[in-house]
DSSP file (Angstrom, degrees, kcal/mol; ACC not computed):
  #  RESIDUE AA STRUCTURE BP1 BP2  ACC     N-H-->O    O-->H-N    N-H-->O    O-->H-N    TCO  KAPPA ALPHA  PHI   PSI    X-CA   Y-CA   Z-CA
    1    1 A X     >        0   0    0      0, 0.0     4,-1.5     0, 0.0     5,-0.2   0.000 360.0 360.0 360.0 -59.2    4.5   -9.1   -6.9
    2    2 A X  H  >  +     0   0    0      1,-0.2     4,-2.7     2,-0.2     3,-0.1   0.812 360.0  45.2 -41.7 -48.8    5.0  -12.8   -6.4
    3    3 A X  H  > S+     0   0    0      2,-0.2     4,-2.7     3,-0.2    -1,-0.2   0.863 111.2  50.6 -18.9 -66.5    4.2  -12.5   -2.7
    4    4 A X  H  > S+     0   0    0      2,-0.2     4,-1.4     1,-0.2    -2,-0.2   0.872 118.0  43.6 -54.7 -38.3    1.3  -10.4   -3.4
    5    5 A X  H  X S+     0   0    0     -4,-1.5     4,-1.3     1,-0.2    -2,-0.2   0.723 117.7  43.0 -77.5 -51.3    0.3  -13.4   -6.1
    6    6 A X  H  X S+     0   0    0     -4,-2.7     4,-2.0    -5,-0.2    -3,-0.2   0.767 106.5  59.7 -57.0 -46.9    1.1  -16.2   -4.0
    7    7 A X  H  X S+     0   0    0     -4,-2.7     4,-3.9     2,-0.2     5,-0.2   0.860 113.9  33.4 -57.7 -62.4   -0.4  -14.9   -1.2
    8    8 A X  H >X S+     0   0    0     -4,-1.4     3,-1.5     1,-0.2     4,-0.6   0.954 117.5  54.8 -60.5 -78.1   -4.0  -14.6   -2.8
    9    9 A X  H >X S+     0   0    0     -4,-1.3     4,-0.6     1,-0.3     3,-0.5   0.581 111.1  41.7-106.6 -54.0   -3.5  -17.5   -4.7
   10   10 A X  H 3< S+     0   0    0     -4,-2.0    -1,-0.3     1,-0.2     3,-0.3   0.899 122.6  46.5 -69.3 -46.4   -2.5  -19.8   -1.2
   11   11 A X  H XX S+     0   0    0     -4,-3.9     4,-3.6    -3,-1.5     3,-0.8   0.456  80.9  91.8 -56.6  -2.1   -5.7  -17.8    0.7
   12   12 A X  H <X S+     0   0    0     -4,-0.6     4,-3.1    -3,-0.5     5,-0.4   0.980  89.7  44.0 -69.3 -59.0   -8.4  -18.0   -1.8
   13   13 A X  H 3< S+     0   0    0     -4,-0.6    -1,-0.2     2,-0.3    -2,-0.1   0.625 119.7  43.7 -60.0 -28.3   -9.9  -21.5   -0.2
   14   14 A X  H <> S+     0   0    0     -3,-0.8     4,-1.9    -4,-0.2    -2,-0.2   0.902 114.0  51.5 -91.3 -62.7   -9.5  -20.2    3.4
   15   15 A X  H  X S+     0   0    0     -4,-3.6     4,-1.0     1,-0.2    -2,-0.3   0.865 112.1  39.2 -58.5 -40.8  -10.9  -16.9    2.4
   16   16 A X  H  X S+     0   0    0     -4,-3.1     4,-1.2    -5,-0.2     3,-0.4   0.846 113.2  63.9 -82.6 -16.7  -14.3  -18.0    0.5
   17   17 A X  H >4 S+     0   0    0     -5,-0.4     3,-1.1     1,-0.2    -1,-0.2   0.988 105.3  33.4 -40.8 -77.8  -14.6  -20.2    2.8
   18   18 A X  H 3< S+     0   0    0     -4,-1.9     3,-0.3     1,-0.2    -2,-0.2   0.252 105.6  76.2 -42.8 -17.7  -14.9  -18.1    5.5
   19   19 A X  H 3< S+     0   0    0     -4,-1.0     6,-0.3    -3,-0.4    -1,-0.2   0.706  87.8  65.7 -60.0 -54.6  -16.8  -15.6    3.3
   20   20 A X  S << S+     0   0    0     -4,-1.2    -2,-0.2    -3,-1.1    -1,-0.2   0.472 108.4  29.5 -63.1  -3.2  -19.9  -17.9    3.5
   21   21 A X  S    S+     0   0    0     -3,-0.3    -1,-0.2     0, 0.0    -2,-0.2   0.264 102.8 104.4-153.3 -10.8  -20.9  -17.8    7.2
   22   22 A X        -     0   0    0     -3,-0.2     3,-0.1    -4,-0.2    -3,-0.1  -0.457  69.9-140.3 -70.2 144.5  -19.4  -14.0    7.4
   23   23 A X  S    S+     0   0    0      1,-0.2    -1,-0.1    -2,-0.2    -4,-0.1   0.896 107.5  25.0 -72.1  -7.6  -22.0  -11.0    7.4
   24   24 A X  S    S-     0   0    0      1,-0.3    -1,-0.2   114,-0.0    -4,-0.1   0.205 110.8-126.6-118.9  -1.4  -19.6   -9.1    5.2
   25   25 A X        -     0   0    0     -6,-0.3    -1,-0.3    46,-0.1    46,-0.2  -0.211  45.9 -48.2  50.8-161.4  -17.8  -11.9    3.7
   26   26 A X        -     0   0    0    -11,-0.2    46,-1.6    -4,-0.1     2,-0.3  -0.058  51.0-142.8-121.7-179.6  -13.6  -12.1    3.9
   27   27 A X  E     -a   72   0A   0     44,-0.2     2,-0.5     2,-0.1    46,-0.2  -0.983  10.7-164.3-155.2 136.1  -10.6   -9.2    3.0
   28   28 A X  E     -a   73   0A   0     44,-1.8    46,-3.3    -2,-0.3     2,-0.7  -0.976   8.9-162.2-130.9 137.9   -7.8   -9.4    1.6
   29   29 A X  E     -a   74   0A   0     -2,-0.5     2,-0.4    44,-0.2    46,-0.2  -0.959  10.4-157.1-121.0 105.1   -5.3   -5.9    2.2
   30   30 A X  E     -a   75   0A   0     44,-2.7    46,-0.6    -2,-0.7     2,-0.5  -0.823  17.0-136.8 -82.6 126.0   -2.0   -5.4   -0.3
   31   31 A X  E     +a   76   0A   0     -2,-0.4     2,-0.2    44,-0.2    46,-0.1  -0.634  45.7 150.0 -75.7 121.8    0.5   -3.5    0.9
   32   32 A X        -     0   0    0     44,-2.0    46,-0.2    -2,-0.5     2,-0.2  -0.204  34.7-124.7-120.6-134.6    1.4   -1.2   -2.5
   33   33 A X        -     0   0    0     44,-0.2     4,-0.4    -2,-0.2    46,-0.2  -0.864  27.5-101.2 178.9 138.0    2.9    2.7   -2.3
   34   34 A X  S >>>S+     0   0    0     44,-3.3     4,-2.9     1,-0.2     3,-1.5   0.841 123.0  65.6 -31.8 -33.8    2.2    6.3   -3.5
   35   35 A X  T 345S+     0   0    0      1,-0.3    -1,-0.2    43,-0.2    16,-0.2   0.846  93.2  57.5 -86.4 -11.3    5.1    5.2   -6.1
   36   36 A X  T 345S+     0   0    0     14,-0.2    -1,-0.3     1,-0.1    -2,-0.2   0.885 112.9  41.5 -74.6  -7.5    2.8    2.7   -7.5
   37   37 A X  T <45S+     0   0    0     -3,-1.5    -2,-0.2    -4,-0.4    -1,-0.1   0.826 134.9   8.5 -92.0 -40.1    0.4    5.6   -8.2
   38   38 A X  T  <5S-     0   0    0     -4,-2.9    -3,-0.2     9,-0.0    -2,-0.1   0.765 103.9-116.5-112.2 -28.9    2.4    8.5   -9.5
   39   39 A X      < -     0   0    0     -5,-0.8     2,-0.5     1,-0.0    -3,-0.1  -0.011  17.5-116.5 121.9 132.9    6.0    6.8  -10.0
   40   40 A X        -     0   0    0      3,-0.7     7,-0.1    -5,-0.2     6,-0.1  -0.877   9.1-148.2-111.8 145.4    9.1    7.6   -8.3
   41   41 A X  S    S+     0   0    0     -2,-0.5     3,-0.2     1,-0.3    -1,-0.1   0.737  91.7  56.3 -70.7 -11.7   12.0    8.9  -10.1
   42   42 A X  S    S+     0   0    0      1,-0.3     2,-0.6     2,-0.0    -1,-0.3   0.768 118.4  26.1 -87.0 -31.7   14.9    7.4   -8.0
   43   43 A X     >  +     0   0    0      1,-0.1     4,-0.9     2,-0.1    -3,-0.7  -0.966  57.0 172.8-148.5 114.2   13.6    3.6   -8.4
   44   44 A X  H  > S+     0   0    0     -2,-0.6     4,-0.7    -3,-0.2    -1,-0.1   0.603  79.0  56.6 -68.8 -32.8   11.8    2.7  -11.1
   45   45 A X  H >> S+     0   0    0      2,-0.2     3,-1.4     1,-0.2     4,-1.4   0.920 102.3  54.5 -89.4 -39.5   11.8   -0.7  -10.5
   46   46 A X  H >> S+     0   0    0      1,-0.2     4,-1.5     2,-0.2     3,-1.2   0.974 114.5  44.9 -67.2 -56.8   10.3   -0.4   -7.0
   47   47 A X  H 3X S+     0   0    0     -4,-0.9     4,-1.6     1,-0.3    -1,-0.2   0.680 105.1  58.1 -70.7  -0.3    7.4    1.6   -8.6
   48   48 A X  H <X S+     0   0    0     -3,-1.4     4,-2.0    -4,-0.7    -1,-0.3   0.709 113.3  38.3 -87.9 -25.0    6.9   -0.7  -11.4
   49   49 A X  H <X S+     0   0    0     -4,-1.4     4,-1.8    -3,-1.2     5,-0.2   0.798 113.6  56.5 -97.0 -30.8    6.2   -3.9   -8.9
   50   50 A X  H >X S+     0   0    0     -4,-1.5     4,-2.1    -5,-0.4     3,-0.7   1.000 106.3  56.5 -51.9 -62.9    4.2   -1.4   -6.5
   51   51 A X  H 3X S+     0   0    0     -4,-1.6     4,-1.9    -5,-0.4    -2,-0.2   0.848 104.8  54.7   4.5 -81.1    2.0   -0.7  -10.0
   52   52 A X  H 3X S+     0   0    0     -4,-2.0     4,-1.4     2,-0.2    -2,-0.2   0.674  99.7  50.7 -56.9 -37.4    1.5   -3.8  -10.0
   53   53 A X  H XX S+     0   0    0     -4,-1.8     3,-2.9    -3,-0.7     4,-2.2   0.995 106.9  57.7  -7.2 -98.0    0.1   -4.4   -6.7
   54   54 A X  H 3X S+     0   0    0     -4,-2.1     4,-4.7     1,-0.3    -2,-0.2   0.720 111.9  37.8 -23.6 -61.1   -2.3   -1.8   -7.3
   55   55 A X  H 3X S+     0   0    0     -4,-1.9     4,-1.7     2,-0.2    -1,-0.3   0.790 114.1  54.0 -69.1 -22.7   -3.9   -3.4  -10.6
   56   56 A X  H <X S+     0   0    0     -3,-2.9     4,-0.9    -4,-1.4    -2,-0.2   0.858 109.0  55.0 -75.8 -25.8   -3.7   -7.0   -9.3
   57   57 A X  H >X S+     0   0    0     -4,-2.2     4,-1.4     1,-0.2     3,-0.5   0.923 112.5  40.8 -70.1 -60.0   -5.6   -5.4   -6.3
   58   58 A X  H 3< S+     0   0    0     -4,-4.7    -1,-0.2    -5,-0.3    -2,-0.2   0.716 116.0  44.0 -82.1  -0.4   -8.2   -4.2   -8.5
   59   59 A X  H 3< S+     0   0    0     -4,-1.7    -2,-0.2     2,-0.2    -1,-0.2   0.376 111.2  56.6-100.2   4.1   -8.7   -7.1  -11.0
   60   60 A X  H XX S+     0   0    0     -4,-0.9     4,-2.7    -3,-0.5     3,-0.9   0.753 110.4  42.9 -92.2 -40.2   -8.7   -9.6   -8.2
   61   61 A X  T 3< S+     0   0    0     -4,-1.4    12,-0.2     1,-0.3    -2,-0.2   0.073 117.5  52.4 -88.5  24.4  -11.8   -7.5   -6.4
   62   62 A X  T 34 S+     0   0    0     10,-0.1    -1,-0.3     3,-0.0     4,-0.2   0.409 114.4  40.3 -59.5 -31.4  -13.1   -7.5   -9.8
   63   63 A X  T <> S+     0   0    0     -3,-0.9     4,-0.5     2,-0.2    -2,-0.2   0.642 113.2  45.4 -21.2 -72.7  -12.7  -11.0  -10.1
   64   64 A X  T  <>S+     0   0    0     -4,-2.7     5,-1.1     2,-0.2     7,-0.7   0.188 111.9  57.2-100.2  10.7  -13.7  -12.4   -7.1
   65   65 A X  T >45S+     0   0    0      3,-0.2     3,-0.6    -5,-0.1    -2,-0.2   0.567 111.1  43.0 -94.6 -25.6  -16.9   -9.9   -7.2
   66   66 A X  T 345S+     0   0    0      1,-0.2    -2,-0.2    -4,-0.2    -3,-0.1   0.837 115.3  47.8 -82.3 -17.1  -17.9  -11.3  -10.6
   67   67 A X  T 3<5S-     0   0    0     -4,-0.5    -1,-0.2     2,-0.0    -3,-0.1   0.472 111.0-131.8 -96.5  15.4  -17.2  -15.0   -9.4
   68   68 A X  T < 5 +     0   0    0     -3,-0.6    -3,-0.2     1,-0.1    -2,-0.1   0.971  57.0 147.9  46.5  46.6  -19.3  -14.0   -6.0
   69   69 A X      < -     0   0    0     -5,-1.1     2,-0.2     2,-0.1    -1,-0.1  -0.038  58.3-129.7 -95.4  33.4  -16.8  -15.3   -4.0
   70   70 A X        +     0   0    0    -45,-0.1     2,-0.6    -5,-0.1    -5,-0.1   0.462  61.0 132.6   1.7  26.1  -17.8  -12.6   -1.5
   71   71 A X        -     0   0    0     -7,-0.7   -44,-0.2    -2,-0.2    -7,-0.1  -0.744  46.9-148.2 -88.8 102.5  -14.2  -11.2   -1.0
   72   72 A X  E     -a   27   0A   0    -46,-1.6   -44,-1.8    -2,-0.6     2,-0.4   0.043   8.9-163.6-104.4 164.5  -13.1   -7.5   -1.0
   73   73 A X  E     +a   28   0A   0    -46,-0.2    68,-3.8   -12,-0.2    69,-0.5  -0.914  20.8 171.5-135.5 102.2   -9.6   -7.2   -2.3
   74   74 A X  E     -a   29   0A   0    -46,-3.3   -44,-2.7    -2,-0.4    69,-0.2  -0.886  20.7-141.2-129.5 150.8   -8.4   -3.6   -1.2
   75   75 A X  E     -a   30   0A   0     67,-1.7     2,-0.3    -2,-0.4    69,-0.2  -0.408   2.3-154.4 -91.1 178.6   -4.9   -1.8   -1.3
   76   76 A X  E     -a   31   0A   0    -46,-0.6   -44,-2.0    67,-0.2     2,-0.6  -0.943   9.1-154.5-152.5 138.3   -3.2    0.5    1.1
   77   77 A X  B     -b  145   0B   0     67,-3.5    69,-1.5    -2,-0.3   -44,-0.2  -0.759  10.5-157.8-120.8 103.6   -0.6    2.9   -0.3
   78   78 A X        -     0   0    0     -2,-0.6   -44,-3.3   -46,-0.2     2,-0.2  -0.200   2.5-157.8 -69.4 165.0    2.1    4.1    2.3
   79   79 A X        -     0   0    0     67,-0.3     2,-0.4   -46,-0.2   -45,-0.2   0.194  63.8 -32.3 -72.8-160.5    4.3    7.5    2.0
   80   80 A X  S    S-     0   0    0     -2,-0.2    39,-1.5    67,-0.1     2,-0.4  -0.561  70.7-160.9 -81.5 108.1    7.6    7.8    3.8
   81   81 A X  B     -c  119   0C   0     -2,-0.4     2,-1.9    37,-0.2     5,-0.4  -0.994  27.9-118.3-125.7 127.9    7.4    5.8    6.9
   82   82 A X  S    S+     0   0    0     37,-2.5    39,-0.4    -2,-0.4     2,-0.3  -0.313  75.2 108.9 -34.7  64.8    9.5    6.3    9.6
   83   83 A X  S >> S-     0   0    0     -2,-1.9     4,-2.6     1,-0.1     3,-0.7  -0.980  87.0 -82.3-163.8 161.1   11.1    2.6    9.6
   84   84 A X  H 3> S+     0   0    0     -2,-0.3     4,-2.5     1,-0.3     5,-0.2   0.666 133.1  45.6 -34.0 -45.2   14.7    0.8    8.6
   85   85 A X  H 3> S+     0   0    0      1,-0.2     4,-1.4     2,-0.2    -1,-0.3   0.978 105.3  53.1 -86.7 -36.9   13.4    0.9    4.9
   86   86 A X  H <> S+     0   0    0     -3,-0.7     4,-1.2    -5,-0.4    -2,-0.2   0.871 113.6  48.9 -33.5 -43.5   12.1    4.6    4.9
   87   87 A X  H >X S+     0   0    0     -4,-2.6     4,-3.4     1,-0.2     3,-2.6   0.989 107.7  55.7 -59.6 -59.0   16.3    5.4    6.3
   88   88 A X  H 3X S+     0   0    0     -4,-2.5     4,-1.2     1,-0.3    -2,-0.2   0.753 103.8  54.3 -62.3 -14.9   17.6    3.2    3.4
   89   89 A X  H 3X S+     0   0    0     -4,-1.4     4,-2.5    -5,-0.2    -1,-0.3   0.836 107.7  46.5 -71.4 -34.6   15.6    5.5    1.2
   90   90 A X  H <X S+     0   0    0     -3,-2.6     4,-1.5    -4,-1.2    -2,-0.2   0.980 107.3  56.1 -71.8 -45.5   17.3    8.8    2.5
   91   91 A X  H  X S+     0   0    0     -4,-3.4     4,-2.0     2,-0.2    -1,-0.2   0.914 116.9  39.2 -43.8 -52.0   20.4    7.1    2.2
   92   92 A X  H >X S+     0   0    0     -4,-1.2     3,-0.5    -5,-0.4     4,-0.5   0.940 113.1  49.6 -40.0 -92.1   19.2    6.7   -1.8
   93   93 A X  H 3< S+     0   0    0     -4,-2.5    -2,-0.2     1,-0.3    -1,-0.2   0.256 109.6  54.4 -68.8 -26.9   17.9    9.5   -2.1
   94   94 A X  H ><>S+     0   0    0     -4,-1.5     3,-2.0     1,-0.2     5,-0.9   0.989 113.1  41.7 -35.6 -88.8   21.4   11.2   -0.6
   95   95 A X  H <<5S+     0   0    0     -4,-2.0     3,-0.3    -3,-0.5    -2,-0.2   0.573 108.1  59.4 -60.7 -17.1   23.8    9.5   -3.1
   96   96 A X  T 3<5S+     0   0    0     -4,-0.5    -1,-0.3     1,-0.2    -2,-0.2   0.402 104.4  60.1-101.1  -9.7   21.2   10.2   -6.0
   97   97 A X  T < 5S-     0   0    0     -3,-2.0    -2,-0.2    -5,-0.4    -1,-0.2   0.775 125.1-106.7 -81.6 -21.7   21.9   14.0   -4.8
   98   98 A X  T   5S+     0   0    0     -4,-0.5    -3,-0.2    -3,-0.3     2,-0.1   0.645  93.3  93.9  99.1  -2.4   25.1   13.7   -5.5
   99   99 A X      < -     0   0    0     -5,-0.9    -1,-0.3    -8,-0.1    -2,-0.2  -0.346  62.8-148.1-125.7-159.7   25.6   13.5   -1.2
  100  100 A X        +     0   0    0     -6,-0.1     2,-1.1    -2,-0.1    -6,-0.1   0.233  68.2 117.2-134.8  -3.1   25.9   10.9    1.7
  101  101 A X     >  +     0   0    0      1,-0.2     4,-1.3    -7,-0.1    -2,-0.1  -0.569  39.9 176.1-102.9  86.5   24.1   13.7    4.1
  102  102 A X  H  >  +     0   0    0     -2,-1.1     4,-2.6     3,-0.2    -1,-0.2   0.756  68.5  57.1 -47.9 -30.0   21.1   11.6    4.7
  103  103 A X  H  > S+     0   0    0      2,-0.2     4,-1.2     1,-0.2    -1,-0.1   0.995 101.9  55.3 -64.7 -36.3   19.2   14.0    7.4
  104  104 A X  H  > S+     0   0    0      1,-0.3     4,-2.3     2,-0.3     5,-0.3   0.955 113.0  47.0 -83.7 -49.9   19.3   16.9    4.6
  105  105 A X  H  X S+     0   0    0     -4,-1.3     4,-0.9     2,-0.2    -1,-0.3   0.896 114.3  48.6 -61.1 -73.7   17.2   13.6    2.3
  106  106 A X  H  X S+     0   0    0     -4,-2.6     4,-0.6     1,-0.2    -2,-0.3   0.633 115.5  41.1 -82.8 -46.4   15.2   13.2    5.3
  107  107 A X  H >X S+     0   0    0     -4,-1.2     3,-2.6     2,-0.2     4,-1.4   0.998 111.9  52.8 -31.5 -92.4   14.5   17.1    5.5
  108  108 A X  H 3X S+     0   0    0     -4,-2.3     4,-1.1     1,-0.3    -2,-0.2   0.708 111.1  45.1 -63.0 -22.2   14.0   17.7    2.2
  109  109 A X  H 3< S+     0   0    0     -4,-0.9    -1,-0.3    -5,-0.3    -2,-0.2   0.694 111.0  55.3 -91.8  -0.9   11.2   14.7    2.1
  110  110 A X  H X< S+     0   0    0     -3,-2.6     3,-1.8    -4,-0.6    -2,-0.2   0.822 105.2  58.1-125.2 -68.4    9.5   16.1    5.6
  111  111 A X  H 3< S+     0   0    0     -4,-1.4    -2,-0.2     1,-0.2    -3,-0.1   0.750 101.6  57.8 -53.1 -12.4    9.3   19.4    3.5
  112  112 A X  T 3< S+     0   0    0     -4,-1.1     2,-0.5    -5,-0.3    -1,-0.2   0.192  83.6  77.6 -82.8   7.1    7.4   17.7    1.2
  113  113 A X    X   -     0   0    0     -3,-1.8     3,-2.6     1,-0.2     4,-0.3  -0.651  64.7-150.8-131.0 106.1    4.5   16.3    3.0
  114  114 A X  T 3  S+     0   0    0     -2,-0.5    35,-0.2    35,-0.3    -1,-0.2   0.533  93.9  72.6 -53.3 -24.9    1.8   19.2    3.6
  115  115 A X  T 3  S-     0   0    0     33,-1.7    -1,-0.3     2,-0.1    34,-0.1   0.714 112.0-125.0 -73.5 -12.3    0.7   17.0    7.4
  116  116 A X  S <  S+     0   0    0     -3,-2.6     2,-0.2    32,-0.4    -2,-0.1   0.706  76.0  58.4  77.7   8.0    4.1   18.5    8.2
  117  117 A X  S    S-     0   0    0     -4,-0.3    -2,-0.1    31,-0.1     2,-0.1  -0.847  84.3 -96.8-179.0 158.8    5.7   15.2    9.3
  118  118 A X        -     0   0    0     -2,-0.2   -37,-0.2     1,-0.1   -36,-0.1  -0.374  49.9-108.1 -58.0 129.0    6.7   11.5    8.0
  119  119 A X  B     -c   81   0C   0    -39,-1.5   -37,-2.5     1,-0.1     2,-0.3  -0.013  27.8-126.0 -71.0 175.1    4.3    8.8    8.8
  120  120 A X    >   -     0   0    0    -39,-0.2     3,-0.9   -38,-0.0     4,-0.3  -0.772  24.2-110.5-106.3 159.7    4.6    6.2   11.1
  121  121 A X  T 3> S+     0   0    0    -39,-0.4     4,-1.7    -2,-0.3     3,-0.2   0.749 122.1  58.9 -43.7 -33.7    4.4    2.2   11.4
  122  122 A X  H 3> S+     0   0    0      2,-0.2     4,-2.9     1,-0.2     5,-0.3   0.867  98.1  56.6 -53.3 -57.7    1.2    3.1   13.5
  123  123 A X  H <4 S+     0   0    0     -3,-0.9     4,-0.3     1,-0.3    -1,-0.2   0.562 114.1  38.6 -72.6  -8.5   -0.6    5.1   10.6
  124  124 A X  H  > S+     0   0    0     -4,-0.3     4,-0.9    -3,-0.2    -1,-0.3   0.759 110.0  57.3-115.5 -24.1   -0.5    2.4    8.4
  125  125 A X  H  X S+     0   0    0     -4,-1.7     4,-1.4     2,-0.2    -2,-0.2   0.721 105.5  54.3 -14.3 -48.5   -1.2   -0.1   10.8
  126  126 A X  H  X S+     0   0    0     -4,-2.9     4,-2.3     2,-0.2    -1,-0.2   0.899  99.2  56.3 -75.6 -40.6   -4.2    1.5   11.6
  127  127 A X  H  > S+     0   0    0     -4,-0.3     4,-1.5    -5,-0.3    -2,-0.2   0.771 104.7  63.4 -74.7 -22.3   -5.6    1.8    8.0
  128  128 A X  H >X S+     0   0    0     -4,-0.9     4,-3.8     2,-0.2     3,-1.0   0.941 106.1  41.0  -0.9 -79.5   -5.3   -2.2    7.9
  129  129 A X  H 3X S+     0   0    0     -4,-1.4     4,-2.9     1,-0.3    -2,-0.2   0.961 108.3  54.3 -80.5 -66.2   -7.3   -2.7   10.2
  130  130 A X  H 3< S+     0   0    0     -4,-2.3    -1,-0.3     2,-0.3     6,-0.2   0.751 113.8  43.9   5.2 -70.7   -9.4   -0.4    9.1
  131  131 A X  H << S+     0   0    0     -4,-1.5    -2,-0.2    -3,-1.0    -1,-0.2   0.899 118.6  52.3 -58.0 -42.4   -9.5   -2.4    5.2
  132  132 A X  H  < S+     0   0    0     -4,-3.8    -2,-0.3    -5,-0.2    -1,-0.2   0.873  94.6  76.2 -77.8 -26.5   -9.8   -5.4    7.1
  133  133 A X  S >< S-     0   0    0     -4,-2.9     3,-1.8    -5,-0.2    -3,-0.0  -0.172  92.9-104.7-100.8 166.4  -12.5   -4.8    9.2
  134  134 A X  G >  S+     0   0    0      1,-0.3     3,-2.7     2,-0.1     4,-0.1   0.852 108.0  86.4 -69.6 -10.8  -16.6   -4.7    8.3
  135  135 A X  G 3  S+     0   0    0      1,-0.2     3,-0.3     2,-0.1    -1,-0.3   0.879  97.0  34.8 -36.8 -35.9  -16.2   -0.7    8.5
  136  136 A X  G X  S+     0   0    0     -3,-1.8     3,-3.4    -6,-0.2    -1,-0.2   0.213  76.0 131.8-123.5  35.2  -15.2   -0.9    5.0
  137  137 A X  T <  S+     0   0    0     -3,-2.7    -1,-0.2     1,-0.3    -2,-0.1   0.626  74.3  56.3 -72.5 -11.4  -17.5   -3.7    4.1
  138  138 A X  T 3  S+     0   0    0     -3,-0.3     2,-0.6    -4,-0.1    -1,-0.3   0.068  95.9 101.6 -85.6  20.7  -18.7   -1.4    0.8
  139  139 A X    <   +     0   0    0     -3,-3.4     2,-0.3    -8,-0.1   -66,-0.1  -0.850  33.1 129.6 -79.7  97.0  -14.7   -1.4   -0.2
  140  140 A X        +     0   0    0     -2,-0.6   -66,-0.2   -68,-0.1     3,-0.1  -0.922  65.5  29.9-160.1 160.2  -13.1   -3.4   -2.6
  141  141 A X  S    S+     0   0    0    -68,-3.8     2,-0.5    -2,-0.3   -67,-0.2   0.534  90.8 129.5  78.3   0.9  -11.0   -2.4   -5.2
  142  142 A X        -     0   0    0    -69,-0.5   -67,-1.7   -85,-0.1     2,-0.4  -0.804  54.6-144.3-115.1 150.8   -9.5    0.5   -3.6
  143  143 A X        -     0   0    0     -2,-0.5     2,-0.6   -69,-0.2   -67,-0.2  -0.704  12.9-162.9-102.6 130.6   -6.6    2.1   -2.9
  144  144 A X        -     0   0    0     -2,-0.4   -67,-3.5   -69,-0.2     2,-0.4  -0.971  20.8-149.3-103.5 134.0   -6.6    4.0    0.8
  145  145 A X  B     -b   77   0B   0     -2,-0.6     2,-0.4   -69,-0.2   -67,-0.2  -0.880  14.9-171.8 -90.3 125.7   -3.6    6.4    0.3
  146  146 A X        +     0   0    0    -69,-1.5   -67,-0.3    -2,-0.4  -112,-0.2  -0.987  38.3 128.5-124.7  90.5   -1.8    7.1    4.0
  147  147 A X  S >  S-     0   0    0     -2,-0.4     3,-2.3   -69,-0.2   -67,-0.1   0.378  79.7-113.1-163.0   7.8    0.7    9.8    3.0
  148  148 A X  T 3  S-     0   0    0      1,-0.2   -33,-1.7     2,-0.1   -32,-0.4   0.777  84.8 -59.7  67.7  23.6    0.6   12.7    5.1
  149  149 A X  T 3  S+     0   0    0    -35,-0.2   -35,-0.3   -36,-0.1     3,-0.3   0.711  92.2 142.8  55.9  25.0   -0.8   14.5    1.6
  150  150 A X  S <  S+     0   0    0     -3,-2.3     3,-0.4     1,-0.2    -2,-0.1   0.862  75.1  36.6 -61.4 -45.6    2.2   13.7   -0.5
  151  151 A X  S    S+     0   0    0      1,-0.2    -1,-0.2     2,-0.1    -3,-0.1   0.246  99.6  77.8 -91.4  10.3    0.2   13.1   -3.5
  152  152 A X              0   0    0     -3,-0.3    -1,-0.2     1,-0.2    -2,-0.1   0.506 360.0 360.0 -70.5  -9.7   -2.5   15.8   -3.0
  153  153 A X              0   0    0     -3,-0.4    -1,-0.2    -4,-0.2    -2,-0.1   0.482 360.0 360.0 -92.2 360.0   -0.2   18.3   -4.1
């Protein structure tokens, strides 16, 4: 949250700046999570600041639409991505089993996403660009969920 808070708060000047002489004005893309939208039950605390994210994401593009500061403020909400922190989650998610057997947490979360496998650094990378770019120049305020259809279910 502080990041997320700081972040805006240190861009703001750069961004409306830059806003003014853009055909689409400026973007700013928070990295949240699916557990800021439905909650996960192993870390609370990670889904509470993720939450957050989400709403600062929409009351800043709420914000900065009412002060016409032409800037979209959009989220992106990751799954289970294939990367160093995605492992340290099976590893959680293990010992909260009652195991250490991380593939079998890694299995079990792979049966849980109907695309039929875990995303990658790529698949959210790509929806970035995506936020950032004038493609999504009637976006702000939203969350794009990247999640292999974990939270369709």
């Amino acid at each position: 949250m502080t990041g997320v808070f700081l972040g805006t708060k240190l861009c703001l000047p750069a961004l409306r700046e830059r806003a003014q002489t853009s055909v689409h004005g400026s973007a700013i893309v928070n990295l949240a999570s699916v557990a800021g939208l439905v909650g996960s039950q192993l870390d609370p605390l990670y889904s509470m600041t993720k939450g957050g994210v989400t709403l600062f994401t929409k009351s800043s593009a709420l914000e900065f639409a009412r002060k016409r500061y032409r800037i979209r403020v959009n989220s992106i909400h990751p799954g289970v991505i294939q990367t160093d922190m995605g492992e340290q989650t099976f590893t959680a998610r293990a010992r909260n089993m009652g195991s250490n057997d991380a593939e079998a947490a890694r299995k079990l979360a792979l049966s849980t996403h109907p695309i039929g496998r875990l995303g990658m650094p790529n698949d959210i990378a790509k929806g970035i660009v995506f936020l950032a770019s004038d493609d999504a120049a009637f976006m702000t305020g939203a969350g794009l969920v990247v999640d292999g259809g974990l939270t369709a279910q």
